[in-house]
C-alpha positions in Angstrom: 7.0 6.0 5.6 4.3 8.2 4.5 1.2 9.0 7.2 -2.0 9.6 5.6 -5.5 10.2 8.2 -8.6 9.5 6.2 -11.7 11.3 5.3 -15.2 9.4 5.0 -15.7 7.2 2.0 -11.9 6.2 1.7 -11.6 2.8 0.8 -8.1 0.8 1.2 -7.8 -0.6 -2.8 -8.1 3.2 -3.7 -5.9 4.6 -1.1 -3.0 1.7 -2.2 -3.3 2.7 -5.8 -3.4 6.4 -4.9 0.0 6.2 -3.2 1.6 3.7 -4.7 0.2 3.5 -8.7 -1.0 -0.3 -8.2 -2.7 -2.2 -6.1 -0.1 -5.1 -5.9 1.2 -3.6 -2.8 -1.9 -4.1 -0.9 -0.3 -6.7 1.0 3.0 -4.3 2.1 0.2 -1.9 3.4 -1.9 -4.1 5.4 1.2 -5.3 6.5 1.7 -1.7 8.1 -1.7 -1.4 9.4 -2.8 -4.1 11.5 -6.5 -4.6 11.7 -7.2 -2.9 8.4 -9.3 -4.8 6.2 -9.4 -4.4 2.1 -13.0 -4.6 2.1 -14.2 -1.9 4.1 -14.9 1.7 3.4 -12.9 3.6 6.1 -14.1 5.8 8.8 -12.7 9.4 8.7 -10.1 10.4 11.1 -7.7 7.2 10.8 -4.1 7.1 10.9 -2.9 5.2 8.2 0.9 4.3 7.2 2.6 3.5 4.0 5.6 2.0 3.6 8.5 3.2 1.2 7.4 1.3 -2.5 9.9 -1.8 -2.2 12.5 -1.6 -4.9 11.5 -5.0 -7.6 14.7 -6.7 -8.6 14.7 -7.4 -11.9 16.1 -11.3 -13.0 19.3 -10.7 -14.5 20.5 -12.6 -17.7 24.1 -13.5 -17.5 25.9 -13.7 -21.0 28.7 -15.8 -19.6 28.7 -18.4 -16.9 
């Protein structure tokens, strides 16, 4: 898990594609910061935390069944 403490102006759509290069994961991130809302530019001086980018399984094809 990666800390992060914030500096004015940071907002959380921008910090989730910062770390983790979409902002799908918003969800996993709020998840790890309760109270934390998407919307809202941050204040400086918060501890933030993200969580290790979940492996995606891919759907496997079988050739035989």
């Amino acid at each position: 898990m990666t800390e992060y403490t914030t500096k004015d102006g940071d907002r959380v759509d921008l910090l989730v594609f910062k770390f983790y290069g979409d902002t799908k994961y918003i969800q996993l991130f709020l998840e790890a910061n309760p109270g934390i809302s998407r919307r809202h530019f941050l204040k400086a001086g918060l501890t933030l935390y993200f969580p290790e980018k979940p492996t995606e399984i891919i759907d496997e094809k079988r050739l035989w069944n």
